[in-house]
VOPAGU-2260 file (C-alpha; in pm, 1 decimal, decimal comma):
REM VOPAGU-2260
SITE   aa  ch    i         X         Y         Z
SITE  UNK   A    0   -2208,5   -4490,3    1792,5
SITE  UNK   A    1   -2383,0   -4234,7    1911,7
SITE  UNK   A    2   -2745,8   -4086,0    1746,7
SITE  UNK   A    3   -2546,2   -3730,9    1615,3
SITE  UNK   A    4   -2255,1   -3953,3    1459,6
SITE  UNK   A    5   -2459,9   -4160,9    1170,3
SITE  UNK   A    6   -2624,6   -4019,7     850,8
SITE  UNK   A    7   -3014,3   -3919,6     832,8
SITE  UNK   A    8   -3250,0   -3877,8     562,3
SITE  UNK   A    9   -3041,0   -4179,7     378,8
SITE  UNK   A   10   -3311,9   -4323,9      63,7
SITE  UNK   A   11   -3170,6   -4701,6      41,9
SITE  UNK   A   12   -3370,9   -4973,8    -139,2
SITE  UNK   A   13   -3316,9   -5329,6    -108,9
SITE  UNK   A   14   -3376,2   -5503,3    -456,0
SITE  UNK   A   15   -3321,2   -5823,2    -703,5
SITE  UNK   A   16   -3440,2   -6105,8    -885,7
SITE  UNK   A   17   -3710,1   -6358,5    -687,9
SITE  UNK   A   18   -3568,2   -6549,3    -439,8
SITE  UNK   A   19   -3283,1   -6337,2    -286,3
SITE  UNK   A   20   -3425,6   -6251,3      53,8
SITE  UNK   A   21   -3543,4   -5910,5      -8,8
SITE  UNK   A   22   -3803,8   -5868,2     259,0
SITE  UNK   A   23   -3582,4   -6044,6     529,5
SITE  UNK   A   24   -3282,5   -5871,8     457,0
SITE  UNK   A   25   -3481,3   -5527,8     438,3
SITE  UNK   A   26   -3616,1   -5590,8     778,8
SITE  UNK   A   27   -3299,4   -5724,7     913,6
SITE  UNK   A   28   -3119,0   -5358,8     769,9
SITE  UNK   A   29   -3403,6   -5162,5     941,8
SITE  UNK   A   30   -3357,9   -5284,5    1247,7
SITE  UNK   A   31   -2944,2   -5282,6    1263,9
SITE  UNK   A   32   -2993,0   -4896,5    1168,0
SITE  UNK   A   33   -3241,5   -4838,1    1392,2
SITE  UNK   A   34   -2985,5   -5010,2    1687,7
SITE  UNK   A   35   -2728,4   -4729,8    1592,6
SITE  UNK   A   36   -3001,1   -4465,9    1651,1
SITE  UNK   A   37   -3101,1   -4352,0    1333,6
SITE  UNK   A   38   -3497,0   -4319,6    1234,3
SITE  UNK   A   39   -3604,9   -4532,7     979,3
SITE  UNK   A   40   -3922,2   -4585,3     788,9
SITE  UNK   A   41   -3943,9   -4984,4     629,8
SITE  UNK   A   42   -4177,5   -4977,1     322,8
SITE  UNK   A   43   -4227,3   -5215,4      24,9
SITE  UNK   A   44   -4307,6   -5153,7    -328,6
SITE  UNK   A   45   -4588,7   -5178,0    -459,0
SITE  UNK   A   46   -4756,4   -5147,9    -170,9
SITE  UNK   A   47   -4695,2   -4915,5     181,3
SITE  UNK   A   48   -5019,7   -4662,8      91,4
SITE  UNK   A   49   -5373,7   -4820,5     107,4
SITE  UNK   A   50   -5391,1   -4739,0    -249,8
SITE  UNK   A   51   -5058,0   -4893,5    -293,0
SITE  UNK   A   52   -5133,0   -5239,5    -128,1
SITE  UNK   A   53   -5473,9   -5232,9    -345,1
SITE  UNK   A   54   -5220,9   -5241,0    -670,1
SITE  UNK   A   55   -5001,0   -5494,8    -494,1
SITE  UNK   A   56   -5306,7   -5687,4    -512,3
SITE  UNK   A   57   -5405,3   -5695,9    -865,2
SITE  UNK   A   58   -5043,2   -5717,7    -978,3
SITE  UNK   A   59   -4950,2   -6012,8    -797,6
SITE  UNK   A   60   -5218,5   -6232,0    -680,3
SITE  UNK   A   61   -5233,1   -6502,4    -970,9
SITE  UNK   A   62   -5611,8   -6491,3   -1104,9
SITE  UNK   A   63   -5619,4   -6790,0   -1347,4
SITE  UNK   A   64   -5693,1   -6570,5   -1683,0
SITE  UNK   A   65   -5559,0   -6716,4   -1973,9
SITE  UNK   A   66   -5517,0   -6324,9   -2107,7
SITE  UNK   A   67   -5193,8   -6260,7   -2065,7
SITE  UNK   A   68   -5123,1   -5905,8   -1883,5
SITE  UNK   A   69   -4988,2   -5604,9   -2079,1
SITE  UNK   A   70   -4664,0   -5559,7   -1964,9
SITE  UNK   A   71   -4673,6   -5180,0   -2010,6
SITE  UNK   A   72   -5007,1   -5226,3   -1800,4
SITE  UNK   A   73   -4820,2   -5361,4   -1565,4
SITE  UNK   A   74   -4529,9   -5069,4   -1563,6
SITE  UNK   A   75   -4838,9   -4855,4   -1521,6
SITE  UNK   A   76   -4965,9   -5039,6   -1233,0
SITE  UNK   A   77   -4612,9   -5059,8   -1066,8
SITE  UNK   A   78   -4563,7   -4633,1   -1105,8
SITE  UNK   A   79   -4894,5   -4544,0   -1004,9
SITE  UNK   A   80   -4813,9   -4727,0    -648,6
SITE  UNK   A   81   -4504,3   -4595,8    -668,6
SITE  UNK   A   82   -4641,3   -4241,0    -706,5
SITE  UNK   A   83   -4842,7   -4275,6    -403,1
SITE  UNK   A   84   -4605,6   -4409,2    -193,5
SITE  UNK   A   85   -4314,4   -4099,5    -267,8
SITE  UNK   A   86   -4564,3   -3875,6    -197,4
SITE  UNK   A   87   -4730,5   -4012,5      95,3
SITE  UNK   A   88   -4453,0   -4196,1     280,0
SITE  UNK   A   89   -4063,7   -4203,3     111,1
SITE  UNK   A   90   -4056,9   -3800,8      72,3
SITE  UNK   A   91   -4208,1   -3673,8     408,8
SITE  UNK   A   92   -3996,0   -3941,9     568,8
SITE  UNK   A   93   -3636,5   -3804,5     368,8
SITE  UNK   A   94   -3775,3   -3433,9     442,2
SITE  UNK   A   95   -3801,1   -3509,5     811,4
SITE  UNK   A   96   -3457,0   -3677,5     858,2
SITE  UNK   A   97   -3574,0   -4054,4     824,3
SITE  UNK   A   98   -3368,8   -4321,0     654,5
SITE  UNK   A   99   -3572,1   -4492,2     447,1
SITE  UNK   A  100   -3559,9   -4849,4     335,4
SITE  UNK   A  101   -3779,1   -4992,7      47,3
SITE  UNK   A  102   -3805,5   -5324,0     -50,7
SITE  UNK   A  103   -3787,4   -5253,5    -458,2
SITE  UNK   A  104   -3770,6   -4954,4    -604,1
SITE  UNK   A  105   -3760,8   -4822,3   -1005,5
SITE  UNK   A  106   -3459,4   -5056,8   -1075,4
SITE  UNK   A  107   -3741,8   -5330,9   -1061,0
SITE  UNK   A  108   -3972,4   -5199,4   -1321,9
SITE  UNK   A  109   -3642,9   -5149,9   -1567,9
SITE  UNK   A  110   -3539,0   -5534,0   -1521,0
SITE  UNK   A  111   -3917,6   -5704,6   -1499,7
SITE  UNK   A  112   -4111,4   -5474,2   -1771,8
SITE  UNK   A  113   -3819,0   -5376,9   -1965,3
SITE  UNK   A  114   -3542,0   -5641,7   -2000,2
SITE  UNK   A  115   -3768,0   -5946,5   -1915,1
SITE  UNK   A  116   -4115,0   -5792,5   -2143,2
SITE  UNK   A  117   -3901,2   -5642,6   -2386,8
SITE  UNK   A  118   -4016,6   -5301,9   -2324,9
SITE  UNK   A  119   -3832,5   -5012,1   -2434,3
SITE  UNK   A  120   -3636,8   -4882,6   -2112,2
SITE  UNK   A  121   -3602,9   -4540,1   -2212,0
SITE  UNK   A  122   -3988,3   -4512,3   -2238,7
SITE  UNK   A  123   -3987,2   -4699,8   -1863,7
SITE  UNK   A  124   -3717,3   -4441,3   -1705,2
SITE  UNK   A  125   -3906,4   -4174,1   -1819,9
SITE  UNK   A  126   -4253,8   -4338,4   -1626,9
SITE  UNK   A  127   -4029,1   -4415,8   -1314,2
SITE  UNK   A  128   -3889,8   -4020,7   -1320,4
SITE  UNK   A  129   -4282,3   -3904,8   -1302,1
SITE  UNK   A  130   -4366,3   -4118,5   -1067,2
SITE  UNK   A  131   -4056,2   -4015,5    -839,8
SITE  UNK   A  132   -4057,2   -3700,5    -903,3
SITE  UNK   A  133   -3714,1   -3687,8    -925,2
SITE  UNK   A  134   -3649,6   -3906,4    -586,1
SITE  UNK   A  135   -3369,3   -4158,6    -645,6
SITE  UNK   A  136   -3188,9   -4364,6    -382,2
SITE  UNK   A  137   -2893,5   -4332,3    -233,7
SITE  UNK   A  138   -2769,1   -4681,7    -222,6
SITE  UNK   A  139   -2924,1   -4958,8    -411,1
SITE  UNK   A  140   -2849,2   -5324,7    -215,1
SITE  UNK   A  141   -2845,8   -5567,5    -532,7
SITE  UNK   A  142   -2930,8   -5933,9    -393,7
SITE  UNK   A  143   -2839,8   -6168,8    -655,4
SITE  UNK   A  144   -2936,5   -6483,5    -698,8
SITE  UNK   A  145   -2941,1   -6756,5    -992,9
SITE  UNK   A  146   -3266,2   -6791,7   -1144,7
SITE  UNK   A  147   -3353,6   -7142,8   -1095,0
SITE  UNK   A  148   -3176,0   -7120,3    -684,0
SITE  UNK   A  149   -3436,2   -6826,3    -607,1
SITE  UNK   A  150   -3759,4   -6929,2    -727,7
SITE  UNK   A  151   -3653,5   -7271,0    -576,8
SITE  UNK   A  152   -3688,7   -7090,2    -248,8
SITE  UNK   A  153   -4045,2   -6970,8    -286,6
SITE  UNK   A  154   -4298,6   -7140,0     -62,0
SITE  UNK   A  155   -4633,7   -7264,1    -272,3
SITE  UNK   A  156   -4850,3   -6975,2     -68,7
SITE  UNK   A  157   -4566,8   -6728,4    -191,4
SITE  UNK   A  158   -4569,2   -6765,4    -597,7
SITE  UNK   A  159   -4682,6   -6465,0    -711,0
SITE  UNK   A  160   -4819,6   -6461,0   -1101,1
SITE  UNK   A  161   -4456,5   -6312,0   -1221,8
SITE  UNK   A  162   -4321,7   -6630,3   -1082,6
SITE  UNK   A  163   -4610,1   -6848,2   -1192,2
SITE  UNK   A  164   -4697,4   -6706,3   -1546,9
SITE  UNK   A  165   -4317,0   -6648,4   -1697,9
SITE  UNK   A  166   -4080,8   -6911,3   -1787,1
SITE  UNK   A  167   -3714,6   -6974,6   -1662,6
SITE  UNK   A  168   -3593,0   -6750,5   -2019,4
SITE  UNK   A  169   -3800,8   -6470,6   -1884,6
SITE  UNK   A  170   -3625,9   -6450,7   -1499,0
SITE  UNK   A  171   -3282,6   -6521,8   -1658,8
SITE  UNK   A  172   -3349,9   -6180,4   -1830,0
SITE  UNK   A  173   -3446,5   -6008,7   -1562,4
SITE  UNK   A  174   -3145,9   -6102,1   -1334,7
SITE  UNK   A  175   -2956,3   -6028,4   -1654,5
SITE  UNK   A  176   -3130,1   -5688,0   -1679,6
SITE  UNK   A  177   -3072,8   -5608,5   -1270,2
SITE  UNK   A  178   -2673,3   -5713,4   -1306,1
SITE  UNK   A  179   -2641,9   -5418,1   -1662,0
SITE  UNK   A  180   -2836,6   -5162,5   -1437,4
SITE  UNK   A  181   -2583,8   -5224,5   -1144,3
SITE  UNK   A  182   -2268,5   -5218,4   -1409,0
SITE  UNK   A  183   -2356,4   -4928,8   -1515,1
SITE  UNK   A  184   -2430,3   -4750,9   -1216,2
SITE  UNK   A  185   -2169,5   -4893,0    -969,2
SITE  UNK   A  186   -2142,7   -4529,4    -737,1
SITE  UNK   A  187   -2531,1   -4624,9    -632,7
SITE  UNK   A  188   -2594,1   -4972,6    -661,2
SITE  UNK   A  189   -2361,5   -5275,8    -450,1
SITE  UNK   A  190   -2444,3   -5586,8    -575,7
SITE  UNK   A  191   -2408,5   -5875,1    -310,3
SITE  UNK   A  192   -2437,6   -6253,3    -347,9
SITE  UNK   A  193   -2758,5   -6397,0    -175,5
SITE  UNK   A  194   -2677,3   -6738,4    -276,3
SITE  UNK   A  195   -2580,2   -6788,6      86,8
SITE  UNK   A  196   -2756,5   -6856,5     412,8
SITE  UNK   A  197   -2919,2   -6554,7     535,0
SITE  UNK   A  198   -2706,4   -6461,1     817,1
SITE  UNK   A  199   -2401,2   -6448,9     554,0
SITE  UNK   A  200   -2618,8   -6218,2     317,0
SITE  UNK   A  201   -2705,6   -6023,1     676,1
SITE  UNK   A  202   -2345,6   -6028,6     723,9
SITE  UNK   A  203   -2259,7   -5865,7     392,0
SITE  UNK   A  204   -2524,1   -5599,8     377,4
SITE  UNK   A  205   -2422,7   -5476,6     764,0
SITE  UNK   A  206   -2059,6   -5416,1     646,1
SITE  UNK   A  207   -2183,8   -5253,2     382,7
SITE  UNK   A  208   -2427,1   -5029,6     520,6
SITE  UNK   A  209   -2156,2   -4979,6     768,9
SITE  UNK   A  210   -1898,8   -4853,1     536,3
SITE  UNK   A  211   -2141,6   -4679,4     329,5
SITE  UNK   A  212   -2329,4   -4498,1     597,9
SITE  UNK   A  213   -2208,1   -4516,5     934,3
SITE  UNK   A  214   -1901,7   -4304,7     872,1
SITE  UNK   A  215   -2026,7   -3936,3     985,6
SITE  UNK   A  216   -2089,6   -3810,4     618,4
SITE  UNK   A  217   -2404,3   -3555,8     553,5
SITE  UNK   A  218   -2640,9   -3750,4     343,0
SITE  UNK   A  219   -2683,5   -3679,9      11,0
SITE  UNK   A  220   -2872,7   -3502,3    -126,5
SITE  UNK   A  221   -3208,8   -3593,8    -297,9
SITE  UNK   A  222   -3262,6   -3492,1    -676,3
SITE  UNK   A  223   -3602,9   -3323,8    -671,2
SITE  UNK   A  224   -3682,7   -3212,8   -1061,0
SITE  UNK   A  225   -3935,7   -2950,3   -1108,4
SITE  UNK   A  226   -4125,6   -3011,6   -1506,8
């Protein structure tokens, strides 16, 4: 397929409970897109922006308090990143014809802060919209995996403190939280098993992304809102 027959300016992030593959599978999609000649710009939330990765730091590295975080802290923490990295990479990419690929997104904050900290996801959907400014994806790649099957697959030097302060109740409710987000918005988000080996969950996402994006259509377009 040639460069002028795929779809540019395409917002897709790759997302899910711990465990599924996200960063692999993210990097895998990148580079299969990138083969059919479309640009692409591969970023990660939070992080991507040197303020961004300076977040990623404090919201992840496990420090060994005994104070347990705020979880709307943390929802703060997790938009402010996510702030910096619309405006300095995801939105000049879309407005220049770039696909973009991001490994989480706002569906992230909704399932870890909301439906696993209890916090009211109303309140969190209205953070994530100021934060976007109105960007949303285009196709959300779900990557389930059971709870106890994904943090199984974390190396020691990979725990991060939401995998090494929260119990097994706490994960089950975010997976729980990602699979009602993706019921209730099926036209965006495609949920696909990652229990597999990763060349089967590579398998699944390229005949996806081919059906969903490979096909000639114009991309859609991107929700900007003006307050």
């Amino acid at each position: 397929m040639s460069g002028g027959d795929v779809r540019r300016g395409a917002f897709i992030t790759v997302d899910g409970p711990d465990g599924g593959g996200k960063t692999t599978q993210a990097e895998w999609l990148a580079l299969h897109l990138q083969e059919r000649g479309m640009p692409v710009r591969l970023t990660r939330e939070p992080g991507g922006t040197w303020l961004g990765e300076r977040i990623r730091e404090l919201l992840l590295e496990r420090t060994g308090s005994t104070a347990p975080t705020d979880p709307l802290a943390d929802a703060m923490l997790f938009d402010a990143a996510r702030r910096q990295l619309v405006q300095e990479v995801i939105r000049p990419a879309l407005d220049d014809g770039e696909t973009v690929i991001c490994a989480r997104f706002t569906d992230s904050t909704l399932a870890y802060q909301g439906y696993g900290a209890g916090l009211d996801t109303d309140m969190l959907r209205r953070l994530n919209d100021l934060a976007t400014d109105g960007v949303r994806p285009d196709l959300t790649i779900l990557l389930d995996v059971p709870v106890e099957a994904g943090l199984a697959r974390k190396a020691p030097g990979d725990v991060t403190r939401f995998e090494a302060e929260f119990d097994l109740d706490f994960h089950r409710r975010v997976r729980q939280g990602f699979l009602a987000i993706a019921a209730a918005e099926p036209d965006r988000i495609s949920v696909v098993d990652a229990t597999g080996d990763v060349d089967a969950v590579r398998a699944a996402i390229v005949a996806l992304i081919d059906d969903r994006l490979l096909r000639g259509e114009p991309p859609a377009p991107h929700v900007r809102i003006k307050g």
